[in-house]
C-alpha positions in Angstrom: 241.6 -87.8 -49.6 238.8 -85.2 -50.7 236.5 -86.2 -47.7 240.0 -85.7 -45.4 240.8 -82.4 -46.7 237.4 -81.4 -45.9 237.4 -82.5 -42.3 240.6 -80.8 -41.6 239.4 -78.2 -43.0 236.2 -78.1 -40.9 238.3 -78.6 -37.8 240.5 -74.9 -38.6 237.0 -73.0 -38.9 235.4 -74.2 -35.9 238.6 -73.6 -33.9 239.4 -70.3 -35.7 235.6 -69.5 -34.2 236.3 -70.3 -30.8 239.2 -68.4 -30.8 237.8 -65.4 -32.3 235.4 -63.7 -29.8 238.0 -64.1 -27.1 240.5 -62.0 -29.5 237.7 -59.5 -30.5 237.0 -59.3 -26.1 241.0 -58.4 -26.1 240.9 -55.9 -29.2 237.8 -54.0 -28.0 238.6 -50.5 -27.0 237.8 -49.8 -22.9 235.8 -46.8 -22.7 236.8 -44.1 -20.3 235.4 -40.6 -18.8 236.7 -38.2 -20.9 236.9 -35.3 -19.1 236.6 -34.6 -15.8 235.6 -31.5 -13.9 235.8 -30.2 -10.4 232.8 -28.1 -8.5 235.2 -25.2 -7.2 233.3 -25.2 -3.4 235.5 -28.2 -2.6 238.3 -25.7 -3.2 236.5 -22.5 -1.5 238.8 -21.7 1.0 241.8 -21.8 -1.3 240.0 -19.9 -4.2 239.5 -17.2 -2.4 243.0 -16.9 -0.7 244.5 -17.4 -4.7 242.1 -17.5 -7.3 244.6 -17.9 -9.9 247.2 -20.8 -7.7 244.3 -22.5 -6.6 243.2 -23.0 -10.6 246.8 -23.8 -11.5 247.2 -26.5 -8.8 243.5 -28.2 -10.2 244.9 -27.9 -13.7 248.0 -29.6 -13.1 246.2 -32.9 -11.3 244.4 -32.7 -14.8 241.1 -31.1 -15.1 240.3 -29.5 -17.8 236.9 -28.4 -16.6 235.5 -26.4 -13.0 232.5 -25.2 -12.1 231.7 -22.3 -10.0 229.7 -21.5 -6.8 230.5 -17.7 -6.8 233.6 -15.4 -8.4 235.6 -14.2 -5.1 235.4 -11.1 -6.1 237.2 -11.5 -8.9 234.8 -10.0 -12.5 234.1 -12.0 -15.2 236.3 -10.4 -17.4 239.2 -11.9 -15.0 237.2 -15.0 -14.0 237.5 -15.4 -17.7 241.3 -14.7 -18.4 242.3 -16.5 -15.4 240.7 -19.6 -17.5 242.2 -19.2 -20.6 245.2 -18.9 -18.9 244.9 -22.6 -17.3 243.5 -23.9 -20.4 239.9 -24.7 -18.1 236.6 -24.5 -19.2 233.8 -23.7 -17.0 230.3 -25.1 -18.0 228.6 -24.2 -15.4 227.7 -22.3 -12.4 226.0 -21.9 -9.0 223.9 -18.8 -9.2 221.2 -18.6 -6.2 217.5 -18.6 -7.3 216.5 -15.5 -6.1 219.4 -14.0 -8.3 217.9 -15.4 -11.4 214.4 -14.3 -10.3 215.3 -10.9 -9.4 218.6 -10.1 -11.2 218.4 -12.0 -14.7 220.4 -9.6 -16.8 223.6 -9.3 -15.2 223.5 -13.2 -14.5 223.2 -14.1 -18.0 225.7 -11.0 -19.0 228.2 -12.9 -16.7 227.6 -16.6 -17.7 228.5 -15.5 -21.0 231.4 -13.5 -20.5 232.9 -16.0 -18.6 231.7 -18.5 -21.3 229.3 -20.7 -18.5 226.5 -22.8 -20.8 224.5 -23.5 -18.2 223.2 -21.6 -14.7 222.6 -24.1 -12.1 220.1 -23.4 -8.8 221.8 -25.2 -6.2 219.2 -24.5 -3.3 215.6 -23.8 -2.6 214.7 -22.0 0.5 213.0 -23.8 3.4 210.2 -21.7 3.0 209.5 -22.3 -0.2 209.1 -25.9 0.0 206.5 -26.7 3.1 204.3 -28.5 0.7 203.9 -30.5 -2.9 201.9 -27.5 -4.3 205.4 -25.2 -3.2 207.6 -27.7 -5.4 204.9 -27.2 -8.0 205.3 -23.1 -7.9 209.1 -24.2 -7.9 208.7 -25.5 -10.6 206.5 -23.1 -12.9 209.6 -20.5 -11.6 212.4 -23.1 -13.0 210.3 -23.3 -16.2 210.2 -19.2 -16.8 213.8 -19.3 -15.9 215.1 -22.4 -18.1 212.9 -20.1 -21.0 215.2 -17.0 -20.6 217.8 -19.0 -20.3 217.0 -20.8 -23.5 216.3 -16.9 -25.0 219.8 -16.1 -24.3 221.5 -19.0 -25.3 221.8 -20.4 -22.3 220.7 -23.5 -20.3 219.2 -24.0 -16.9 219.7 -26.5 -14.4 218.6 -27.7 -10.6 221.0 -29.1 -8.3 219.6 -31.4 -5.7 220.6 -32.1 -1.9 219.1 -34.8 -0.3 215.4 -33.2 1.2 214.2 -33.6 -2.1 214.0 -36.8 -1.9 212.0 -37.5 1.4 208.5 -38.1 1.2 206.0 -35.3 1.3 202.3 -35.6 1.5 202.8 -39.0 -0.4 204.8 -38.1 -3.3 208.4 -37.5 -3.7 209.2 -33.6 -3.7 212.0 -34.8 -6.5 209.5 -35.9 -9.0 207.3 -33.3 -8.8 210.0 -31.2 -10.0 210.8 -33.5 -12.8 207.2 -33.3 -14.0 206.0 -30.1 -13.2 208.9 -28.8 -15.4 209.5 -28.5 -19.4 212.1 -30.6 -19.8 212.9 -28.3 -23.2 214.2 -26.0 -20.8 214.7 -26.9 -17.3 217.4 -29.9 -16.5 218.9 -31.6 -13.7 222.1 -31.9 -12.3 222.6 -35.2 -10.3 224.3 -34.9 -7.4 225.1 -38.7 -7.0 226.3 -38.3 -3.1 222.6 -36.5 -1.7 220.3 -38.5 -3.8 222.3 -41.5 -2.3 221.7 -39.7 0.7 218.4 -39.3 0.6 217.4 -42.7 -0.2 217.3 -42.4 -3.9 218.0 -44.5 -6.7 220.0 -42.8 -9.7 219.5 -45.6 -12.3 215.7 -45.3 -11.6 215.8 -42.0 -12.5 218.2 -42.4 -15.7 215.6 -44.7 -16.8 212.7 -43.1 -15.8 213.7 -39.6 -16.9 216.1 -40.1 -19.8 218.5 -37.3 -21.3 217.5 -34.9 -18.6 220.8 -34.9 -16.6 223.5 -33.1 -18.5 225.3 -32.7 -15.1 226.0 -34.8 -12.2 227.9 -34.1 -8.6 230.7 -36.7 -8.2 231.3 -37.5 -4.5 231.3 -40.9 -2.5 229.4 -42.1 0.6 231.3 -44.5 3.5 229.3 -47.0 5.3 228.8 -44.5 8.4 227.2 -42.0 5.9 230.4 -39.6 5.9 231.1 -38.1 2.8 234.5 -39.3 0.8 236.9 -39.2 -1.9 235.5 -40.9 -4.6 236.2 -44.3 -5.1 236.5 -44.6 -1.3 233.3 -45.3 -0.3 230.2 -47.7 -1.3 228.2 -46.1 -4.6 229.0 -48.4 -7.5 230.3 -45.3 -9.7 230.9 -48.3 -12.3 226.8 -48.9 -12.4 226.0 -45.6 -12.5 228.0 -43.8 -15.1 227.5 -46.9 -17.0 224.3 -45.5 -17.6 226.0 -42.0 -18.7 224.5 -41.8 -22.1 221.0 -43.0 -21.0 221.3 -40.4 -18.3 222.2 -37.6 -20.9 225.7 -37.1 -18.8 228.0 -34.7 -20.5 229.6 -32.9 -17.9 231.3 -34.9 -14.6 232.4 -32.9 -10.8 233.7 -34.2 -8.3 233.2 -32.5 -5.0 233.8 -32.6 -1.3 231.8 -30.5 0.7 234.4 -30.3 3.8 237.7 -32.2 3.0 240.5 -32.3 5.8 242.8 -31.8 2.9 241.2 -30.4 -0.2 243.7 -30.8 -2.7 244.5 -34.2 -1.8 240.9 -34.9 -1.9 239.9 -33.9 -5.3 243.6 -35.3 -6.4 242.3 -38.8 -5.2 238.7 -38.8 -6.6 240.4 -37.2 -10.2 242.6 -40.5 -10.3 240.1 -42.6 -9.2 237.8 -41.9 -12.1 240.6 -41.2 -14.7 241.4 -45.2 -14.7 237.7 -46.2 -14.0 237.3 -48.3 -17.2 233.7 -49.4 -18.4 
């Protein structure tokens, strides 16, 4: 009888085993983005016909977070209460280079009334990018910048398109801006449709370069090359912000640099990543 108890009682653990990992699959919790953010050019047009409308309308699809390229006209001081009146935050924002170079003060007065943490160069002039040794001056010019920036408490940021990433004198142009760089003060925000663009691998990059893309451009890529709503074209958004916390992700936009309907558009890539589970 002892030996039979034993057995039976064998038999319960082993089963009771099997069965657990598949109930501990079903109990663990799906992880989600939790808040997602729209880069305001998609929405350009509209901004600048009703500033405050066009914020409402983005607030009621659900963001919670926008980022600027530009005020239309509108001060900080408004730019400001127009948020707080949405309930949006605004982490960031498109200032040009030169601005920085030439016009620090005012920038960094503005980026903190308005309550931006980070100032993000979104384009370097043709001219001053013939040659690696012009990405390296680039670079040394990000680095002075990301230093003020850091002075002020603020953070600095570069915004990539997808010339970057074509080879120059054998080197990619992209990489010499990741290393020529202090990566205390200058970082990168991703944009996920040009460096796909341009032939790029973001998971390379996550792992190469870890931590040093607090921002990343949402926006997806059809077979034919056009620019979509995310979610309805080919980048595996699931593999790549997989990745997030390698990456250093904390802040996510999606964009559409000329949508037939822009609304609709950011509406569609907003649900899209709201139900994307990882």
């Amino acid at each position: 009888m002892t030996d039979r108890r034993a057995f039976v009682g064998l038999v319960t653990v082993a089963a009771s085993a099997a069965v657990l990992p598949r109930r501990l699959m079903a109990w663990s919790p799906v992880d989600h983005l939790d808040r997602i953010g729209v880069q305001l050019y998609t929405v350009r047009k509209a901004l600048a016909q009703d500033f405050d409308g066009t914020l409402a309308r983005l607030a009621q699809i659900g963001f919670r977070e926008v980022e600027f390229a530009g005020y239309h006209g509108k001060s900080p001081a408004q730019v400001r209460a127009a948020l707080e009146r949405y309930h949006l935050d605004a982490p960031a924002s498109h200032v040009p280079m030169e601005e920085l170079e030439s016009g620090w003060e005012s920038a960094a007065a503005a980026a903190k009334e308005v309550g931006h943490q980070w100032l993000v160069v979104a384009w370097i002039d043709a001219a001053r990018r013939k040659t690696l040794d012009d990405y390296k001056r680039v670079g040394e010019t990000f680095t002075r910048i990301g230093t003020r920036a850091r002075a002020a408490g603020l953070r600095f940021a570069y915004h990539n398109h997808a010339f970057e990433f074509a080879p120059l004198e054998g080197r990619v142009p992209y990489d010499i801006l990741l290393e020529s760089t202090d990566p205390a003060v200058v970082e990168f925000e991703l944009d996920l449709f040009w460096i796909t663009d341009g032939g790029g691998d973001p998971l390379a990059y996550f792992r190469r370069w870890p931590g040093r893309f607090p921002l990343v451009h949402i926006k997806d890529k059809a077979a034919d090359g056009a620019m979509v709503d995310v979610g309805a074209g080919r980048i595996d958004w699931k593999a790549i912000l997989h990745q997030r916390k390698e990456a250093g992700i904390r802040h996510y936009f999606v964009e559409h640099d000329e949508p037939p309907d822009p609304f609709a558009s950011v509406a569609a890539s907003y649900t899209y990543l709201k139900h994307l589970a990882f």
